[in-house]
C-alpha positions in Angstrom: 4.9 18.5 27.6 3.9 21.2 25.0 5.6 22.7 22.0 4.8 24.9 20.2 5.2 25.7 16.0 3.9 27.3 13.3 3.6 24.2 11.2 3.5 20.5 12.4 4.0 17.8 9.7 2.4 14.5 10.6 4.8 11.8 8.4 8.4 12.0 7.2 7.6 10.3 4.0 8.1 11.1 -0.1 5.9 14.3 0.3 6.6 15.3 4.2 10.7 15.7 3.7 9.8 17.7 1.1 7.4 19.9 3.0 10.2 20.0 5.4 12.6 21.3 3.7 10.7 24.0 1.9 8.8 25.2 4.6 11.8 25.7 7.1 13.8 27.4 4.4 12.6 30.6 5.5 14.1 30.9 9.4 11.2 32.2 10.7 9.0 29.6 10.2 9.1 27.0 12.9 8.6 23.5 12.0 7.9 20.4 13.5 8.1 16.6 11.9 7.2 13.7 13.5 7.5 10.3 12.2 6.6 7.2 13.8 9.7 5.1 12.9 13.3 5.6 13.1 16.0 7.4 11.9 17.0 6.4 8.3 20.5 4.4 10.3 19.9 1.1 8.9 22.2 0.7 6.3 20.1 -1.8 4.2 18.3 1.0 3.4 20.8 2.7 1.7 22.0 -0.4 -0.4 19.4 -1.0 -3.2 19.5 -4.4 -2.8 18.6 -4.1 0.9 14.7 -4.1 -0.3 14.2 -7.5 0.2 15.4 -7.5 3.8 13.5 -4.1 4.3 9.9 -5.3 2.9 10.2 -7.5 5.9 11.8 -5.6 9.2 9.5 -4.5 11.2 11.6 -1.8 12.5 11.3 0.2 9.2 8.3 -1.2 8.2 4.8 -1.2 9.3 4.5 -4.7 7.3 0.4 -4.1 7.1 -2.1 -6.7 5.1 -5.0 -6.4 3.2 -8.1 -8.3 3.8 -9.2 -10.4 1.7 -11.1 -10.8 -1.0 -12.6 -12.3 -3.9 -9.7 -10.8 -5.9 -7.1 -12.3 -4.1 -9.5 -15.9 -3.7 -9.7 -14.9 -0.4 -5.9 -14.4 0.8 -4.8 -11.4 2.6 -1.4 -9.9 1.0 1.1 -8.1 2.5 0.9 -4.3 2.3 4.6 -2.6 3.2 4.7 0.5 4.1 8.1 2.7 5.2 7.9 3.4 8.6 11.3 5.7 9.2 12.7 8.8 7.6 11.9 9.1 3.7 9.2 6.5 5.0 8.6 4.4 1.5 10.9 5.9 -0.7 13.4 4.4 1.8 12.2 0.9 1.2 11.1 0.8 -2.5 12.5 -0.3 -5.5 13.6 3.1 -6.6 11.9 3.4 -10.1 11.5 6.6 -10.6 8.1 7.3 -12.8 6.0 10.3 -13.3 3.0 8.9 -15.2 1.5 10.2 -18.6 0.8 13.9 -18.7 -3.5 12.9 -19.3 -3.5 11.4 -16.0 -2.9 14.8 -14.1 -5.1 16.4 -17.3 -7.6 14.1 -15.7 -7.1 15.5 -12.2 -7.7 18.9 -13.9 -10.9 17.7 -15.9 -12.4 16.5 -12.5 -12.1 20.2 -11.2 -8.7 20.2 -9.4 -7.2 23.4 -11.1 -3.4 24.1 -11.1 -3.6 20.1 -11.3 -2.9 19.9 -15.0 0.1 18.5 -16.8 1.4 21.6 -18.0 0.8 23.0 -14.4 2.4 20.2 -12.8 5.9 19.7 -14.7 7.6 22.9 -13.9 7.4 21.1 -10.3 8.5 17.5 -11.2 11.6 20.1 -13.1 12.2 22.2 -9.6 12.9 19.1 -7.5 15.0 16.7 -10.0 18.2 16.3 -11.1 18.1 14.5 -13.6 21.4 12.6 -14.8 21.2 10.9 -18.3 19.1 11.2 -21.3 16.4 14.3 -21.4 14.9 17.4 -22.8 15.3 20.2 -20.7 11.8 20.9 -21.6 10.6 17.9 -19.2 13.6 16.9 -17.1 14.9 19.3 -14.0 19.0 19.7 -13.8 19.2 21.8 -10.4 16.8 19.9 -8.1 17.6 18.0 -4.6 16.3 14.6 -6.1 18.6 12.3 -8.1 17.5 10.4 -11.0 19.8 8.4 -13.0 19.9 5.3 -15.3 20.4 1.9 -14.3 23.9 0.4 -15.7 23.8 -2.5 -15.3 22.9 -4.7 -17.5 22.4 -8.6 -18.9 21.9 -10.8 -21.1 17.8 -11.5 -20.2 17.1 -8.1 -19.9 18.3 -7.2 -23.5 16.7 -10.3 -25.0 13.4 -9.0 -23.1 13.9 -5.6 -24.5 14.5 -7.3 -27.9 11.3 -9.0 -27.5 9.4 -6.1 -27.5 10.8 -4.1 -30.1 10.2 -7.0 -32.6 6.4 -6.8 -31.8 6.5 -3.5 -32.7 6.8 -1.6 -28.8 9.3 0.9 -29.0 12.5 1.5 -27.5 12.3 4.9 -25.5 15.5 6.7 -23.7 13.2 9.0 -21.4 9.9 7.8 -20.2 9.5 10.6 -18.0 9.7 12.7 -21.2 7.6 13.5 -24.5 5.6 10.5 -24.3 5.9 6.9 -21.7 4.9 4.4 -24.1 7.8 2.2 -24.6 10.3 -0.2 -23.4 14.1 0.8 -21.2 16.2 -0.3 -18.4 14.5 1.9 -15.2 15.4 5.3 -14.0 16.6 5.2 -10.3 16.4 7.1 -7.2 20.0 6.6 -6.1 22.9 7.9 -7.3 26.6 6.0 -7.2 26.3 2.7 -5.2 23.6 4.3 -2.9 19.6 4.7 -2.9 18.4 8.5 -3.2 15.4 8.5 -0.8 13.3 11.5 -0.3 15.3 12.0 3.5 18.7 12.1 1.7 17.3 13.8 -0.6 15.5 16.8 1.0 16.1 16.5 4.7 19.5 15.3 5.8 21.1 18.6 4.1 19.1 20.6 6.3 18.9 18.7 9.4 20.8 21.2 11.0 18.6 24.5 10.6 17.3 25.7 13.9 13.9 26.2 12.9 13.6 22.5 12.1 12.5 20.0 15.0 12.6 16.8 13.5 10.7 13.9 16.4 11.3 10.2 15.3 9.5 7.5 17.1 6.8 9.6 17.3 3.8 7.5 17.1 1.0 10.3 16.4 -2.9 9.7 17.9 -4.9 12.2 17.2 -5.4 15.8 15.8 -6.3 18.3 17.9 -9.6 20.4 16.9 -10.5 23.2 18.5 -13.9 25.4 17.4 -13.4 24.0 13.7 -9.4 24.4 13.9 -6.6 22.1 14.2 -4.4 23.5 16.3 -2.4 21.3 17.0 -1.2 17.2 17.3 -0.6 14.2 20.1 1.8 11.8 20.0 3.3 9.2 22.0 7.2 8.7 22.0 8.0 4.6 22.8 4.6 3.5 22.3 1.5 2.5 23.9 2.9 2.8 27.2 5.5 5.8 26.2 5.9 9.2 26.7 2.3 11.1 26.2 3.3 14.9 24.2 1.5 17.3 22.4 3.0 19.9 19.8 0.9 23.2 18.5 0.6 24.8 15.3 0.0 28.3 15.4 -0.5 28.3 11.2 -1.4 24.8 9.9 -1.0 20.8 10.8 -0.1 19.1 7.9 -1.0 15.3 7.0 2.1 13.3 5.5 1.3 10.1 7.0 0.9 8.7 3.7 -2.2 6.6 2.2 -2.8 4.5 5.1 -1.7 6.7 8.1 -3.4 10.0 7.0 -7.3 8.6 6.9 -6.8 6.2 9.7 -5.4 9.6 11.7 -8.2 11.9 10.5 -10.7 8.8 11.6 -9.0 8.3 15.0 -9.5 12.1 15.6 -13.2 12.1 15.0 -13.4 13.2 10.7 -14.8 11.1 8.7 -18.1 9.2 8.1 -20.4 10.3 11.6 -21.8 6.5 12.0 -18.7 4.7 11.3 -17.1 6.8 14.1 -20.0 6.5 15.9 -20.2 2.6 15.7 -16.2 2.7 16.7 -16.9 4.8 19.8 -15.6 7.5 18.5 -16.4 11.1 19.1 -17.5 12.6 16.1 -15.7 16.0 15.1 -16.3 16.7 11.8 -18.7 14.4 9.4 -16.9 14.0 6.4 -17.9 10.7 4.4 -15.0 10.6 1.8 -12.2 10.0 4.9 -10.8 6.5 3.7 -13.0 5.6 0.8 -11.4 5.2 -3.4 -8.6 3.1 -2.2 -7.1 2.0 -5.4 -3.5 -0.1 -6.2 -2.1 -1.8 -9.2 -2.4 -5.4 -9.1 0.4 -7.7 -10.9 0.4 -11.6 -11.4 3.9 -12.4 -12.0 5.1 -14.9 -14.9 8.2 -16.9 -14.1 10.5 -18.4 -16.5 13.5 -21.3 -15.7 16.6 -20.0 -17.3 19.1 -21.7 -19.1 22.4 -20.7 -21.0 22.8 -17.6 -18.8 23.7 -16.7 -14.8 20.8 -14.9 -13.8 20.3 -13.2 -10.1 19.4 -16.2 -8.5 22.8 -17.7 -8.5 24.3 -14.5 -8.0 23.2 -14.3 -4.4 25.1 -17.6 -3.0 28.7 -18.4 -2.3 31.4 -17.3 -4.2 29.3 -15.5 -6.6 28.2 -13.1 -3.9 31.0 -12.2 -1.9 32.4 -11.8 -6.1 29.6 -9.0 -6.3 29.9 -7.6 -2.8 33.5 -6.9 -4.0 32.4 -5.1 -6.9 29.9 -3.2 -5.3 32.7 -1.8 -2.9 34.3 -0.7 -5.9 31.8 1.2 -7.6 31.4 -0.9 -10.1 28.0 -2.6 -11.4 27.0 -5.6 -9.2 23.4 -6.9 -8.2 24.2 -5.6 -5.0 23.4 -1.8 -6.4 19.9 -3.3 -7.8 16.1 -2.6 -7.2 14.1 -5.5 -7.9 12.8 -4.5 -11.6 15.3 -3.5 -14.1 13.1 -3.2 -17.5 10.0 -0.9 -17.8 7.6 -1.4 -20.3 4.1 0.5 -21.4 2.0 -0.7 -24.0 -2.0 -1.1 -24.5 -4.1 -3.7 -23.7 -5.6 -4.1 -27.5 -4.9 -2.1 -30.8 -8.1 0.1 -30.1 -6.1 1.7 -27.2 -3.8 3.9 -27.2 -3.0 5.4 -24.5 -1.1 2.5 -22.9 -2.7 1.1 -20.1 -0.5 -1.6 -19.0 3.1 -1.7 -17.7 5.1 -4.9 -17.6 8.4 -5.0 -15.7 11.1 -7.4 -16.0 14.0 -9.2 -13.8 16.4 -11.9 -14.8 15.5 -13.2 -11.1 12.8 -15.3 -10.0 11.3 -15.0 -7.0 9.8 -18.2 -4.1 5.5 -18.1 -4.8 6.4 -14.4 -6.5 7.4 -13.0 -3.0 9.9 -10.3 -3.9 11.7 -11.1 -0.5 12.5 -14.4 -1.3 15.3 -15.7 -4.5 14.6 -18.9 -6.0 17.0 -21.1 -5.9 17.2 -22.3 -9.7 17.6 -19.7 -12.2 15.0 -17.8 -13.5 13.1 -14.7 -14.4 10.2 -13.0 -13.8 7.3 -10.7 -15.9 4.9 -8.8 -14.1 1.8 -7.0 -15.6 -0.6 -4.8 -14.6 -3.1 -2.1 -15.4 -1.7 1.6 -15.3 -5.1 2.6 -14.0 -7.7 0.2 -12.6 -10.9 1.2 -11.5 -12.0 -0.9 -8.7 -12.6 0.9 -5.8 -11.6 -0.6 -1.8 -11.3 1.6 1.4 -9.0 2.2 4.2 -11.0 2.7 7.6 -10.3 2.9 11.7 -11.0 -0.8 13.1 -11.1 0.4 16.5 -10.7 4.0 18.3 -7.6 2.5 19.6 -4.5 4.4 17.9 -2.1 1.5 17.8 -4.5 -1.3 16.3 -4.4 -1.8 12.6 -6.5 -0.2 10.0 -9.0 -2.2 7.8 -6.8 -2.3 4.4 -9.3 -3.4 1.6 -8.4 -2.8 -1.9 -11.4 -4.8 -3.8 -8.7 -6.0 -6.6 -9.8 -7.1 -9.5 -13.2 -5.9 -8.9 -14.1 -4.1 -11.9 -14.5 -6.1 -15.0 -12.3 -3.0 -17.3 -9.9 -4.3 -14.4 -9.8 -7.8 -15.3 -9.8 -7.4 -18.9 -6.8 -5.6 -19.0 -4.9 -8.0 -16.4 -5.5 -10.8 -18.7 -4.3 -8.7 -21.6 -1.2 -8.0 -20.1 -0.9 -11.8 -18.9 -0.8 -12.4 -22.2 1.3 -10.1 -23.2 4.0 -10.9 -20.3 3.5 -14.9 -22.0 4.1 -14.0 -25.5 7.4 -12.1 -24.4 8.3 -14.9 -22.7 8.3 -17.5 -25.4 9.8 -14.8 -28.1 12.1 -15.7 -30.2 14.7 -13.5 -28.9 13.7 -15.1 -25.5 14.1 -18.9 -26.7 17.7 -19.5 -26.1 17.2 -18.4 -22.2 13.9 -20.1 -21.6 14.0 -23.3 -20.7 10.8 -23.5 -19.8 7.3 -21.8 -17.7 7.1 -22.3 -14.5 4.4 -20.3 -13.3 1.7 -20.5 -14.4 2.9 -23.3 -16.5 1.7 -24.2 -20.2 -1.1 -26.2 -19.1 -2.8 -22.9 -18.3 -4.6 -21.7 -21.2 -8.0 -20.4 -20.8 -9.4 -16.7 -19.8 -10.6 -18.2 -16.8 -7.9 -19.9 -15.7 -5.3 -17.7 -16.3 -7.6 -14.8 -14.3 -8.0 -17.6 -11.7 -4.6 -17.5 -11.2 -4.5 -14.1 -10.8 -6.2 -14.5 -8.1 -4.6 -17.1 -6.5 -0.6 -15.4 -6.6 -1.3 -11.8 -8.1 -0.1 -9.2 -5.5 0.4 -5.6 -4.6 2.8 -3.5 -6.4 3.1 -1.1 -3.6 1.0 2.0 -5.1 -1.9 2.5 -2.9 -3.4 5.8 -3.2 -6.5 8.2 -2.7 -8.0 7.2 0.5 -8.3 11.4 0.8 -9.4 12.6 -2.5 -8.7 15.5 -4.1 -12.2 17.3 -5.5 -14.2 20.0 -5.7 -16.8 20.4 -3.1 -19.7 18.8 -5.8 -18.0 15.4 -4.7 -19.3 13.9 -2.2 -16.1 11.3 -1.7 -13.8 14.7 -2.1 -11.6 15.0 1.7 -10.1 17.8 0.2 -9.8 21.2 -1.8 -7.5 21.5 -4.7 -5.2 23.6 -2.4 -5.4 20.6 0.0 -7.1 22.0 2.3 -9.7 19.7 4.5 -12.9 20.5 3.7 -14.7 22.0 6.8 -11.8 22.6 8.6 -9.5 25.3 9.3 -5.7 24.9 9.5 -5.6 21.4 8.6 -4.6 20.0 5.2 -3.4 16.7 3.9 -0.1 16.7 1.5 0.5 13.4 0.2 -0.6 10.3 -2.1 -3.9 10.0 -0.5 -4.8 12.9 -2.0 -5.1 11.8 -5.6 -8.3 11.8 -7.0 -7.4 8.7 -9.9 -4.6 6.3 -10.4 -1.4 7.2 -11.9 0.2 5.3 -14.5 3.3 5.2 -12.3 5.1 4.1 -9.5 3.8 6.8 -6.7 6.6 8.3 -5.3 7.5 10.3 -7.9 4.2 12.0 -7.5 4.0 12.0 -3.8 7.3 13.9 -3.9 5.1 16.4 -6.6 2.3 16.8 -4.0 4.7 17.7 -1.7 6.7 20.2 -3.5 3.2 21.9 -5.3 1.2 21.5 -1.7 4.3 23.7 -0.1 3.6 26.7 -2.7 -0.2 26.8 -1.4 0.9 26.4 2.4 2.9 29.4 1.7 0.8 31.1 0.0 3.5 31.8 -2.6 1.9 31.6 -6.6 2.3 29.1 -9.0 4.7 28.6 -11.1 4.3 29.3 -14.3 2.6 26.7 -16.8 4.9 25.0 -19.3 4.1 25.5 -22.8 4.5 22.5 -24.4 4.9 21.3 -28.3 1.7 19.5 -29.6 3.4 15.9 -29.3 3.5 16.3 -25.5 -0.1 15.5 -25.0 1.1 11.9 -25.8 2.9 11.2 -23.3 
């Protein structure tokens, strides 16, 4: 069977409902999304608190692993990824973070033009609204995406908050505004009881247009090239042994399949390095050595505190307690059942020196079985996490076989820089100090993990080793470069080098980290990348007031 579109969207995640939704807004485009998961039906999706059933269902999940490595003293860690509509930013914790304005200056230093902060924000502004504290300078009021504030708080969070501000870190309404360094309850994707994913968001409104095919369970295996052109896509609906189908695209096929899928796909199709395919058996289309290379993720040990004096999350999840806060969630009202798993952002620097903060702790008055977010403790506690807005170690996603359906090679090399592990132990630090604050002592009853015996440099980054894990922001396995690179996969209009009709749209296409968490900017990618598959111009750079360049 064989359909035929003028564009074919490979991934329904942060960036692909986006792509979606603006490039079937014109009716005589014909579009085509696949996604290898489900419909977005489950309903713990939709309940914020549903994220720790969610990091672990395979059905919505594709519940990969990293290999392991020195970093992780040799463990492999679990690497979730959203496998249904709104992919990710269906299963995340909803924080909704842009990064600093000289991380995308960066992007534009490197020689990705249009990439620059001031070229980028009138495109964070198009697709937000933003409900809650902001300049209209930085923050969008008529957009499809939701952001609001959390309101709930407690106790352990204000203390935390309280913490900070007497060392001097200040309090800041709008992180996503003038300048991120600060401390605040998180701003949300969701809006009322309910999470705000990138499929609510930007494609169950328009579900119904006719020129919009949307193909769930759609496992995709290759990309079809013909005379240096993709032209078009194969699939398989049901799996291995499922229904074999191929769709065309007359214009372009667009990569959406996120960090992981959208290398491993270009791999499987023959693109990438010519003797890694060759030593995989596969056929080799196109040599292009960047496909899979400057994997990069932030990497957090978690501090966890025993609470006293206080009910913390942890108690709220059992017996009376609950069905107490299922009740109030029915009403609207603030229960833990509306929450993400962090509830305090904080970015600071690692040492006076620096400023342009380059860590980021979180806080929860929950803690959490061996720091698993899936898992409450059953005492009451609460947790710091901190880690370095923008490491430099370097790891890889690659094809392990030529067989479609058997994992990728997920290899981050955490910790392998040294900047990297100077800056984790800073924040440990940091996350310890805030922890036995005064503001903090009449809730603390005392560390559990890593414990006060733990002291030393080397044992505190030992212990990093041994429980630190993923914070879920993998990114730039198809970088973004000019064609001086040799790692670049793409152009700066996202266009795969070498190839015609074939770009990828999504966070694998960052060239460095983002201070952030990335859907935020994977939704960005989406909306600037469907400008350039248009063809339409660029909006107009913001002008900004001097301060901005803080941010």
């Amino acid at each position: 069977m064989v359909e035929r579109y003028d564009y074919v969207i490979v991934g329904a995640g942060s960036a692909g409902c986006v792509l979606a939704n603006r490039l079937s807004e014109n009716p005589s485009n014909k579009v085509c999304l696949l996604e290898a998961g489900p419909a977005d039906w489950n309903p713990l999706i939709h309940i914020p608190a549903g994220f720790v059933k969610t990091l672990k269902d395979p059905s919505v999940n594709w519940l990969f692993e990293t290999e392991p490595s020195w970093g992780t003293n040799g463990r492999s860690i679990a690497a979730p990824r959203g496998k249904t509509l709104g992919g990710s930013s269906s299963i995340n914790g909803l924080v909704f973070n842009r990064g600093q304005s000289m991380d995308f200056d960066t992007w534009a230093q490197r020689g990705n033009q249009g990439w620059g902060y001031a070229d980028i924000l009138p495109y964070f502004k198009r697709y937000e609204t933003r409900l809650g504290n902001g300049s209209p300078v930085y923050r969008g009021k008529a957009g499809e995406q939701v952001i609001t504030d959390l309101e709930w708080r407690h106790p352990l969070c204000d203390a935390f908050i309280q913490a900070a501000t007497d060392m001097g870190i200040p309090l800041n309404e709008d992180y996503n505004g003038v300048i991120q360094e600060g401390i605040s309850y998180v701003q949300r994707t969701s809006k009322g009881r309910l999470r705000h994913s990138a499929a609510k968001s930007f494609l169950n409104p328009i579900k119904s247009r006719k020129n919009l095919h949307i193909i769930t369970h759609a496992h995709t295996t290759s990309v079809t090239i013909e005379t240096g052109r993709a032209t078009g896509v194969a699939f398989s609906r049901g799996g291995r042994h499922g229904e074999q189908r191929q769709v065309l695209a007359s214009c372009e096929v667009i990569l959406s399949a996120g960090v992981v899928g959208s290398p491993h796909l270009l791999e499987l199709s023959g693109i990438g390095d010519s003797n890694r395919l060759s030593e995989l058996g596969i056929d080799v289309v196109h040599h292009l050595p960047g496909v899979g290379e400057n994997l990069r993720d932030h990497y957090a040990p978690r501090f966890t505190g025993r609470a006293k004096n206080t009910s913390t999350i942890n108690e709220m999840t059992r017996g009376p307690k609950l069905l107490w806060e299922i009740v109030k969630y029915a009403l609207g009202k603030p229960s833990i059942v509306g929450l993400g798993p962090t509830l305090v952002y904080c970015f600071w620097h690692s040492e006076p020196s620096i400023r342009n903060h380059d860590l980021q702790l979180t806080f929860a008055p929950a803690s959490y079985k061996e720091g698993v977010q899936s898992e409450i403790d059953t005492e009451p506690g609460f947790t710091c996490a901190a880690w370095q807005q923008r490491p430099e170690s370097l790891g890889y996603i690659h094809a392990r076989s030529a067989d479609p359906y058997d994992r990728p090679i997920i290899q981050p090399n955490y910790l392998d820089a040294e900047e990297d592990r100077r800056v984790v132990l800073a924040g440990m630090k940091l996350a310890r100090q805030l922890m036995h604050s005064a503001a903090l002592a009449p809730f603390l009853d005392y560390e559990v993990y890593p414990g006060p015996h733990i002291q030393s440099d080397d044992d505190l980054l030992q212990i990093a080793r041994e429980r630190g894990t993923t914070t879920y922001h993998m990114m730039g396995t198809c970088r973004m470069g000019p064609n001086t690179d040799p790692t670049a996969v793409v152009d700066d209009s996202l266009r795969v080098y070498g190839l015609d009709g074939l770009r990828v749209i999504d966070a694998s296409i960052m060239p460095t980290m983002l201070s952030a968490n990335l859907n935020a900017g994977a939704m960005v990618i989406g909306e600037k990348g469907s400008d350039m598959v248009l063809g339409k111009p660029s909006l107009e750079p913001l002008i900004l007031p001097a301060n901005a360049q803080a941010i």
